[in-house]
C-alpha angles and dihedrals in degrees: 000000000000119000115225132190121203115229100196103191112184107236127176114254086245091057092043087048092050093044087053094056095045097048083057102045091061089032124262137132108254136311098295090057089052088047091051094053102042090050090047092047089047094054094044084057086242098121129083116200125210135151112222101173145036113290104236118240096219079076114031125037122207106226099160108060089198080060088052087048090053100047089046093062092042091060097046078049089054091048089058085049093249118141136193129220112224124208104214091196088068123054117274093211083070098043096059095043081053097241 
């Protein structure tokens, strides 16, 4: 008998919808499916992680200005083609603020 634990993560239903479409479009069965996979792929150090894109403010909202900061630079930084290499043993917070 497996033994199995529950992660509940509050979303908002426009992110859940979104997840749900997109767990479809590349095949899976719903959002939990997508969230299994991408966890098991991040702790067997198979997964690279890169944002690519604005974060939507429907989902995320900036509370730090020094973070906003952060991830303002780090578009204009995407836009010249630079990238960053997190450490995801360290806080990316941190890492971000350059500390």
């Amino acid at each position: 008998m497996s033994k199995e634990a529950k992660l509940q993560i509050p979303i908002s239903t426009k992110l859940k919808s979104d997840l749900e479409s997109k767990a479809d479009e590349i095949g899976l069965s719903s959002v939990n499916e997508l969230a299994r996979l991408i966890l098991t792929y991040f702790i067997n150090s198979n997964l690279n992680i890169s944002f690519s894109s604005l974060l939507k403010d429907e989902y995320y909202e900036i509370a730090d200005e020094e973070l906003e900061k952060a991830i303002k630079e780090g578009i204009e930084e995407h836009k010249q083609g630079k990238t960053r290499t997190l450490d995801f043993s360290r806080s990316i917070h941190d890492q971000l603020m350059g500390k």
